[in-house]
N, C-alpha and C positions, 0 to 999 in steps of 0.2 A: 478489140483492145490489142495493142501491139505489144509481142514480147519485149522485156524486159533487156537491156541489152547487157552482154556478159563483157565482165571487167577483163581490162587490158593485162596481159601479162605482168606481173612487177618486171622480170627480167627477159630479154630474148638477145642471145648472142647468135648471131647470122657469120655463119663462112669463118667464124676465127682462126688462122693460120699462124704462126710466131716459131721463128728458126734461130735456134741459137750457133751461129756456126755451121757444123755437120748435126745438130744434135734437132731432131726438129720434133720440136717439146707439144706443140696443138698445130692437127690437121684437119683443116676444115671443120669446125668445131659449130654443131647447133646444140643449141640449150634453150627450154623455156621453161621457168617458172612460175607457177601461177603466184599472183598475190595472195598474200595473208595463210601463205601452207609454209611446211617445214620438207624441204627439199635436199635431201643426201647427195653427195656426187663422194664414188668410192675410188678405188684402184690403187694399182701397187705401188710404191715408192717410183720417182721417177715417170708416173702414169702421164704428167701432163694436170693434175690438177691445182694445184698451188702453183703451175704457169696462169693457168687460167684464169684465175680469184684475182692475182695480180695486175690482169691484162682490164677486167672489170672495175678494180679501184683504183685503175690509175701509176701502177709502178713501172707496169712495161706498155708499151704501145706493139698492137698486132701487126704485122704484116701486110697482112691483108682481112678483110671480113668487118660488120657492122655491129652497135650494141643500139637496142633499145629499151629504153626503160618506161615503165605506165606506157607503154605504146608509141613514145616518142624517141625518134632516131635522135643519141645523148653520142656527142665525143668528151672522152673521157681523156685526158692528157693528158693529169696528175692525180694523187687525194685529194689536194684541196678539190676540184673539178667532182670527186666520188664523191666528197664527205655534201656538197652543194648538190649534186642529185641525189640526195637522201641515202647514200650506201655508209656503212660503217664494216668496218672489219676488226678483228679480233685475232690477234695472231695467235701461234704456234708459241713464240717466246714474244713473253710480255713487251710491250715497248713503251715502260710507267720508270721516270724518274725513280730510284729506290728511297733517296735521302729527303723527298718532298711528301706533303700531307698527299691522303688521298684527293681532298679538295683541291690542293694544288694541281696532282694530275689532270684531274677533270677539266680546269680549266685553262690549261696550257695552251699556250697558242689562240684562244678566244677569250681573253683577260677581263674586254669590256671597255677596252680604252685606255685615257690616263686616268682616269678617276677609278682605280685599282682598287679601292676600298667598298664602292657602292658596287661593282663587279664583283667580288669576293660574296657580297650579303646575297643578293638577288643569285648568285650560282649558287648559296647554302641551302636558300629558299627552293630554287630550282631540284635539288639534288633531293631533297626530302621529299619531294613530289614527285621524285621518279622510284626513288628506293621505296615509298606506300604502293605506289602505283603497280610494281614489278614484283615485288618481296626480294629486292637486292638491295638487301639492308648491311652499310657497315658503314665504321664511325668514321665521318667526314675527317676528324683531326690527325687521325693512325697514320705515320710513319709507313712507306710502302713495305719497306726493310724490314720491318717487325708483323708484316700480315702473313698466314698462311698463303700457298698459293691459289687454295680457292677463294679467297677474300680477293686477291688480287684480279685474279679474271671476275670479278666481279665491279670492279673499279674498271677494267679495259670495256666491259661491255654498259658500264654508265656514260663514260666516254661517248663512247659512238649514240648514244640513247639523248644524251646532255647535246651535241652536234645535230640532232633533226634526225639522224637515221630511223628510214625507215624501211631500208634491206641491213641488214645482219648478216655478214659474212666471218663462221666462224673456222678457223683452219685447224682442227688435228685438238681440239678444245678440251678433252679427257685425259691427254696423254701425260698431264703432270698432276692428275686431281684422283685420290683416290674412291675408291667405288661410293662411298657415303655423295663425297663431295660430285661425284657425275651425276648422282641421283637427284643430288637437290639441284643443276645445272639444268638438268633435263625437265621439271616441275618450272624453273623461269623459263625456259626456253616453251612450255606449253602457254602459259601465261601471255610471254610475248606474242607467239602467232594469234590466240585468244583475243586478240584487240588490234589482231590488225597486222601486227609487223609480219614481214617474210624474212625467214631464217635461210640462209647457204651453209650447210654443217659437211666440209669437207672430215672424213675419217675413214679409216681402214678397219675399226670395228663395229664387223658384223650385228653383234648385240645391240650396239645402239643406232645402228640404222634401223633395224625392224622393231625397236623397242619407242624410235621418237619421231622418227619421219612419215610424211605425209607421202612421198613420191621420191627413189631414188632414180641414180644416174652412173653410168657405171662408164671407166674411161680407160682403155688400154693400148700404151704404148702409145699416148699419142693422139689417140682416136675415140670420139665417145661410140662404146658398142652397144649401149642399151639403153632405155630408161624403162621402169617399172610404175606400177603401182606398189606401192609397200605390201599393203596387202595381199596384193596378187602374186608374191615371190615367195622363195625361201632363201634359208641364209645359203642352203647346197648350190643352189642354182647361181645366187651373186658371188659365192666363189669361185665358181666355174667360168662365170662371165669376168672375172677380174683379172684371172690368173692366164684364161685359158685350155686349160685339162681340170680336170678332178682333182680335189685337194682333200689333203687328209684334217680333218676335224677334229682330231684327237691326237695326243702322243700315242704313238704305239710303242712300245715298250717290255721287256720281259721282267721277272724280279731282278732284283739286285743282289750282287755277292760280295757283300763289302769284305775285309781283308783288314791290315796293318792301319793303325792309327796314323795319318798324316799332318793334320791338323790340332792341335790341344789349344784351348781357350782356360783358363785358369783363374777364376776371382777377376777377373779383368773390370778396371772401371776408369772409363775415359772423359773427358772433362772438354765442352766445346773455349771456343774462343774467349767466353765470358766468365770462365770458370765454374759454369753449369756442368753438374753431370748428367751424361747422356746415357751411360755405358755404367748400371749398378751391378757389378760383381758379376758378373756372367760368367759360366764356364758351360764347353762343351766340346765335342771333338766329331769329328768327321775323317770318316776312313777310306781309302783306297776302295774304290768301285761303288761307288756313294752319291746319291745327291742329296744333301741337306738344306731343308728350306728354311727359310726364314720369312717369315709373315709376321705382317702387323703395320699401324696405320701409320702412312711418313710420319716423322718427327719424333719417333720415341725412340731412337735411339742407333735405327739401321742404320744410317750412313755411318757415323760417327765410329761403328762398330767396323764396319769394312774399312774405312781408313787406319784405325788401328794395327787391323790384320796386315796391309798390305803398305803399311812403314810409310804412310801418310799423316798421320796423325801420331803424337807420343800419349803413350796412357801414361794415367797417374797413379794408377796401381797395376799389380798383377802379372802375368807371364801366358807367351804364347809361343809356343813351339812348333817345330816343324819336324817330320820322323824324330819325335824325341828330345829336338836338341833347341834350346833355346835362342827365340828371336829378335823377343821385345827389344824395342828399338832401335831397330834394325833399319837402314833406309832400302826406297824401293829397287834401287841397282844388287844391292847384294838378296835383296828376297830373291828377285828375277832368277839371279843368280843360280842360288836353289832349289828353282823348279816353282815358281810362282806365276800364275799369268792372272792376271786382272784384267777385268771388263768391267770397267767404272760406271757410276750411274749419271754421271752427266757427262755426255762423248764431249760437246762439245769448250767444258772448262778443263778437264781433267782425259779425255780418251784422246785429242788431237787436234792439231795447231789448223785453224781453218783457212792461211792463207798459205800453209805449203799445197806442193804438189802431191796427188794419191801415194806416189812414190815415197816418199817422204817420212810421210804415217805409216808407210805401210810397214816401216823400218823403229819406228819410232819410240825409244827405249830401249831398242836390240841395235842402235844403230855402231856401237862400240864391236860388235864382232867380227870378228877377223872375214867373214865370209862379204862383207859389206866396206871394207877397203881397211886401208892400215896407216897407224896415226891417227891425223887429223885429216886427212883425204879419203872420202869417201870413193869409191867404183861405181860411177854413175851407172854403167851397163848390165854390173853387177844388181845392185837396188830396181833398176827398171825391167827387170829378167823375171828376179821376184815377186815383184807387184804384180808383171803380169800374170804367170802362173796363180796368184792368188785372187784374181781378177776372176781371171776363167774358172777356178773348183770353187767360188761360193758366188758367181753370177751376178758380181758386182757393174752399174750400169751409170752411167757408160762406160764403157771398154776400155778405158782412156786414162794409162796410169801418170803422164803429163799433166791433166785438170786440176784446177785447182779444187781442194778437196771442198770449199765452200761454196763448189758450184756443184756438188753431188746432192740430190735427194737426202731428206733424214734417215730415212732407211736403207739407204746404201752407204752412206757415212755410219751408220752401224756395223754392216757388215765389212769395212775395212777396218775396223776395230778387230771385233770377232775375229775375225782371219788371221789378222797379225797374234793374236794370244793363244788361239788353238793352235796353230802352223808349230809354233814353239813347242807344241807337244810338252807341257806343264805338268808337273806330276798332283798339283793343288790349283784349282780355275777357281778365283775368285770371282764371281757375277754380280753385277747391281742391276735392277731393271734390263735385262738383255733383248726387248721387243718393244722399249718405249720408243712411240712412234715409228711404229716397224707394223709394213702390210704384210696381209695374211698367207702371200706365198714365202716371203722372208721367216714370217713368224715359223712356219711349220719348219723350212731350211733350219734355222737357228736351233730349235727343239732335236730336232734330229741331231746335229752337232755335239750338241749338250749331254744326249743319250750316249751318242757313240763313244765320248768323253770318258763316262762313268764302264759304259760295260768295256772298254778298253783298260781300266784298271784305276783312273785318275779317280780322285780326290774333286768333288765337285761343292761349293759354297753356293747356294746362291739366295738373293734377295728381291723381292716383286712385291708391287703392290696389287699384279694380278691376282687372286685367290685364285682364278682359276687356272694360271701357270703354275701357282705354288703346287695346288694338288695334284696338275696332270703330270709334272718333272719329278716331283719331290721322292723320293722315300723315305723319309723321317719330317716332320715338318716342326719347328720349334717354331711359338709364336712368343713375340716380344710387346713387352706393354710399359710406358713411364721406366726406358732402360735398363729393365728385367725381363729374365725368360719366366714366360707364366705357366710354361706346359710344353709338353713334348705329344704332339699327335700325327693318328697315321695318317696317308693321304686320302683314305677314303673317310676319315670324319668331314660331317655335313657342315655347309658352308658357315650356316644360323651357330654354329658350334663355332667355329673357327672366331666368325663374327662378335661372339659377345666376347670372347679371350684377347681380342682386341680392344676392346670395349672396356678391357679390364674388369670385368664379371666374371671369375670364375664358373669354370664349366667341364 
């Protein structure tokens, strides 16, 4: 009786090479996937992986080098060419109409012809027998605008599911979804591989490659240097392989010796767009050599809260002061002013204009000081003097303060943020998510930053949906629930603690 014969890889990239310029993003790049596994490919910001996913579905064409799919040598030209060899992808930021139904999304661009109506019924039909089939259950009729954003990566991966995909390419997929919402990402993502599909889960964290993957891939600078068995690794060992040297796993940190009140929060209660309140009477203060956390599930109220702080938002009650003196309603040029730096939680609507130059941003709010030209004329030599130095002390990649900043890595368009609001040396660092979609030699950079910050005397805010950044930065950690503080905990209360104070269970 003759063996059995073993299935064709779903993916094999051969030789992929892709030069951007001077910048050359995949160097001879192999990769093979087996079908029906869940396959990690990691590395640091700038690594070359999110060249490569793209070079597979069709946005960029390689240089040089081959794709075959089920075994068959596939040129890939476009998506439509990807989405016809069964690949779907799932980006990094959504790519869903916001003002159209989720059904509408879904069948965007594959309507069904003129007869728009009998296309509508047979994709409702379609859609309910993917959402049983998967448990990515949500109401066909919702408004994109009004879904959380795990509802919505839930609608981008019907998309590609509703299209024939049967490769999964998903890019950076946790980086907006908090830990509930990863958890139940990662049960459909079992699901999916469980019948068949093959999963691409490009990400930087560690936990959920050994937590969801079948087999990682590890890709640095360019170049893939490893692949594993999941099982057969550890998370020491793929940071090592990602970064290069040994990387610290933990903050290290001494106590804290907080000082002078810098910050006062008073009855504060701030009201969104719709005349919802967000922000129910909050008060709290944070002192000179201090990091105070703030925890708690998106939506109850953190953003809402930072924008108030940092003269983005106007509250509708209440007073917030700075050493003492009041600020409320204050805009963000005169906070700056004061000794204010903000690290916004979303870089790219509110931290920096993604079609200037690094230069640019790197200036960007500070660009009125005298040391950056006078008037209305900027000192170009001046601004690109600056940049670079800021380039070089937090290892921003590429080198290159001319780029245009929307050709940077997400995680190096991080750290030109970062740099620009720590450099100002701030006496109060407001933070939102400071490592969303930020790899693991960045993440530790950042952390360190953040320390230096505090034990240097500054006044340090910050907000994460990491729990585990909250507790390893924090030293005080207030957690927020339905736009109240429900409790004030240390950093070493246990997660399952933290978790239900979110939860809104007292605890």
């Amino acid at each position: 009786m003759s063996p059995t014969p073993t299935a064709a890889p779903a993916i094999e990239l051969i030789g992929i090479d892709k030069k951007f310029g001077a910048v050359h993003a995949n160097k001879n790049i192999n990769l093979t996937v087996a079908k029906g596994s869940i396959h990690g490919i990691i590395g640091e910001n700038g690594a070359g992986k999110s060249t490569l996913m793209s070079i597979l579905y069709g946005f960029y064409h390689a240089d040089a080098g081959s794709i075959r799919i089920n075994g068959k040598d596939t040129v890939i030209h476009d998506s439509q060419a990807a989405i016809s060899a069964g690949i779907g992808m799932v980006h990094q930021h959504f790519m869903l109409v916001e003002n159209f139904s989720v059904l509408e999304n879904v069948i965007l661009g594959v309507e069904g012809g003129a007869l728009l109506g009998r296309g509508v019924s047979e994709a409702r039909t379609a859609l309910k027998r993917l959402e049983a089939d998967y448990g990515l259950e949500v109401d066909p009729d919702a408004i994109i605008e009004e879904l959380p954003v795990g509802l919505q990566q839930r609608v981008e991966i019907l998309k590609a599911l509703y299209r024939g995909a049967e490769i999964l390419i998903l890019d950076e997929p946790t980086g907006v979804l908090t830990p509930a919402e990863a958890d139940h990402l990662f049960k459909i993502l079992g699901v999916l591989r469980d019948q068949g599909k093959t999963i691409v889960l490009i990400t930087h964290k560690l936990r959920e490659i050994m937590a969801i993957t079948d087999t990682v891939s590890v890709m640095r600078r360019g170049e893939m240097v490893a692949t594993r068995n999941t099982s057969e690794t550890t998370v020491e060992e793929l940071a090592e392989l990602m970064v290069g040297r040994r990387v610290l796993l933990r903050v290290e940190k001494g106590p804290a010796a907080p000082s002078d009140v810098v910050l006062s929060v008073r009855n504060l209660t701030v009201k969104d767009g719709r005349g919802v309140t967000m922000v129910d009477n909050v008060s709290f203060d944070v002192r000179a050599g201090e990091v105070v956390g703030i925890a708690g599930v998106a939506g109850n109220g953190q953003s809402e809260l930072l924008e108030a702080i940092t003269g983005i938002r106007k509250p509708a009650s209440g007073e917030i002061l700075m050493h003492g003196q009041p600020v409320t309603g204050f805009d963000s040029a005169r906070l700056r002013a004061l000794g204010l730096g903000h690290i916004p939680e979303d870089r790219h609507h509110m931290g920096l204009v993604l079609g200037f130059e690094e230069n640019e941003n790197s200036i960007l709010g500070y660009h009125r000081d005298p040391r950056y030209g006078r008037g209305m004329l900027l000192d170009l030599d001046a601004c690109r003097d600056d940049a670079k130095a800021k380039i070089e002390k937090y290892d921003i990649r590429p080198p290159n303060c001319r780029l245009k900043t929307a050709n940077f890595s997400g995680g190096n368009q991080q750290k030109i943020v970062v740099a620009r609001e720590i450099e100002r040396d701030p006496s109060l660092l407001v933070v939102g998510q400071p490592t969303r979609g930020v790899d693991i030699g960045a993440i530790e950079f950042i952390h360190r930053r953040l320390i230096a910050m505090r034990d240097a005397g500054k006044a340090v805010l910050l907000v994460s949906v990491e729990l585990d950044e909250i507790r390893s930065l924090s030293d005080r950690i207030l957690v927020m629930f339905a736009g109240r503080v429900v409790g004030e905990k240390t950093p070493d209360t246990g997660e399952q603690t933290l978790g239900l104070m979110m939860a809104g269970i007292a605890a």
